[in-house]
C-alpha positions in Angstrom: 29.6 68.4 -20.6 32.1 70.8 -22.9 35.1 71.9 -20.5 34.9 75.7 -20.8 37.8 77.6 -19.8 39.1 81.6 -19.8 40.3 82.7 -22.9 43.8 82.4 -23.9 46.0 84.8 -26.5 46.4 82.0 -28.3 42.8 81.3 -28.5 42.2 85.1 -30.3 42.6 83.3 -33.8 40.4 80.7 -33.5 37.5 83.1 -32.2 37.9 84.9 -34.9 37.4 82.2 -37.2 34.2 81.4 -35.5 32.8 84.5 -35.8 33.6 84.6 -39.3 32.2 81.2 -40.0 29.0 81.6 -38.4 27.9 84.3 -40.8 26.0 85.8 -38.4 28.0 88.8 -37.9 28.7 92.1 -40.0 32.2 93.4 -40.5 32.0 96.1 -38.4 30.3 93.7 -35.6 33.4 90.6 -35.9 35.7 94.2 -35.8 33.6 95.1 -32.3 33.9 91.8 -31.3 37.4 91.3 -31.7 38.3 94.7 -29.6 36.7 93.6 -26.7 38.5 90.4 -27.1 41.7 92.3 -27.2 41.2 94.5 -24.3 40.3 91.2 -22.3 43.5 89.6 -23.3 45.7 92.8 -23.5 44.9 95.3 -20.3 45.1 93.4 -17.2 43.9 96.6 -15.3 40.0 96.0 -17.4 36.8 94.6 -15.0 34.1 94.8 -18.0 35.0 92.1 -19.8 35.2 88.1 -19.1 35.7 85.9 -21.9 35.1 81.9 -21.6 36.3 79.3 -24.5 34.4 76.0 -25.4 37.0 73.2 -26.2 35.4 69.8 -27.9 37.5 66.8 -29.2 41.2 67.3 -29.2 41.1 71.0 -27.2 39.4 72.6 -30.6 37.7 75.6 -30.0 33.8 75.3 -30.7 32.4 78.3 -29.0 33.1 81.4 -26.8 31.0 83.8 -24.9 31.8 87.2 -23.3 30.4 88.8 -20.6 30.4 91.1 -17.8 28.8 92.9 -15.0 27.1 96.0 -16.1 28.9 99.6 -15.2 26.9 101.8 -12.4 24.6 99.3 -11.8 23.9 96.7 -8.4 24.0 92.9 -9.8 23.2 93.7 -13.1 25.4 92.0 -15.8 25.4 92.0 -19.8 26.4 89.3 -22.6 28.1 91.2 -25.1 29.2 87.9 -27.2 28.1 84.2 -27.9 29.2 82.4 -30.9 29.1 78.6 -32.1 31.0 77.2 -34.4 28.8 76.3 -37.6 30.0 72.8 -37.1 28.8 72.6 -33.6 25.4 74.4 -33.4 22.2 72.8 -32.5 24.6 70.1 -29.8 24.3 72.1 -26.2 27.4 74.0 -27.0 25.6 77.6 -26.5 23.8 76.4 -23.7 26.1 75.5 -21.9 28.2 78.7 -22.6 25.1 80.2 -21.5 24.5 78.3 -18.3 28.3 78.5 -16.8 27.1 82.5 -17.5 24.8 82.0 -15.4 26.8 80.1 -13.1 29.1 82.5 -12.9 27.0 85.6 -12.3 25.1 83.7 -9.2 28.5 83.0 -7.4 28.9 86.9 -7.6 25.4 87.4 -6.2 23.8 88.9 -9.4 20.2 89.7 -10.0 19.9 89.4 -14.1 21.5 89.3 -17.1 20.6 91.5 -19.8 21.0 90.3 -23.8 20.9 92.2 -26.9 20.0 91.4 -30.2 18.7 92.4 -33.9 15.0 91.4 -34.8 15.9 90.7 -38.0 14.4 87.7 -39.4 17.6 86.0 -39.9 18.1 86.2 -35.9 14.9 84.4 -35.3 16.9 81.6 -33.9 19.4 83.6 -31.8 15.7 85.0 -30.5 14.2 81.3 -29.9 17.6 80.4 -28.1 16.9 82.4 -25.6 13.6 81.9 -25.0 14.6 78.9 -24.8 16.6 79.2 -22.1 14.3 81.6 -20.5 14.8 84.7 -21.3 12.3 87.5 -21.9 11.6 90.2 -24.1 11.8 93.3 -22.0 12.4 96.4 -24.5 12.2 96.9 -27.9 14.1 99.9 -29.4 12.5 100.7 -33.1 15.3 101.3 -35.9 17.6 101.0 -33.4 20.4 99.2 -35.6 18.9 100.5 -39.1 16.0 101.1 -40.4 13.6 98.2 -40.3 16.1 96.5 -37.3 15.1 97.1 -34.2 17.1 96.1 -30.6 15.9 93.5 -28.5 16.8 93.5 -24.8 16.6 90.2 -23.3 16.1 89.7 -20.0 16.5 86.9 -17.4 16.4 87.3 -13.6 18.0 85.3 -10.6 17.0 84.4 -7.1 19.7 85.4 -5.3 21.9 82.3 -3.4 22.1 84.3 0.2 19.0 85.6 2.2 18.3 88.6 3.1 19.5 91.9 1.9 23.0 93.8 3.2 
């Protein structure tokens, strides 16, 4: 197991790195990316965002994730942001990011999590990750992002951990 802790100012740097490095990401997206992180670490007043660090050997930072329940809705939360460092992908790192998620999101009674993403070929495996990992396929938006990239919504649903209904 990879300890995973919440993100740090100090950490800000270091995420950004990763999301450079995995070449994943457009400009604009690392520059999305990045404000959330900044309203996470800079407005103590914000409930949208929580944002978890992966630390390996010697507290390094090899992945983060960002998450949060979903505005208006009942149990419904979204992943805005999971990144690996290049270095570290393909070793559990995301699924484990993925899984404290999950974690998390049960403790607080939630019913699914909902995950975007391009269906560009170069994302086939961001796509196969979660498949992986069990998630489904629930919408697809045509030329959502640009022409030719449409938006996947991802979808996994939980059993609640109390009976019965309030």
């Amino acid at each position: 197991m990879i300890p995973i802790r919440k993100m740090l100012p100090r950490d800000r740097s270091a995420v950004y790195e990763i999301l450079q490095q995995t070449d994943m990401f457009t400009l604009d997206e690392i520059s999305v990316a990045m404000e959330l992180i900044d309203v996470y670490l800079f407005n103590s007043e914000q409930k949208d965002y929580l944002i978890y660090i992966a630390t390996g050997a010697s507290n390094r930072i090899v992945g983060y994730v960002c998450y949060g329940p979903t505005p208006a809705t009942v149990g419904t939360f979204d992943l805005y942001w999971i990144a690996v460092s290049p270095d570290m992908q393909n070793r559990g790192v995301g699924k484990q990011l993925l899984r404290f998620v999950e974690a998390q999101i049960a403790e607080q009674e939630g019913r699914m999590l909902i995950i975007e993403t391009s269906s560009q070929e170069r994302y086939s495996p961001t796509q196969e990750f979660y498949e992986r990992n069990g998630y489904t396929v629930e919408a697809r938006i045509g030329d959502f992002y640009r022409i030719g990239d449409d938006r996947l919504i991802y979808v996994k649903r939980f059993e609640p951990l109390r009976g019965g209904e309030e």
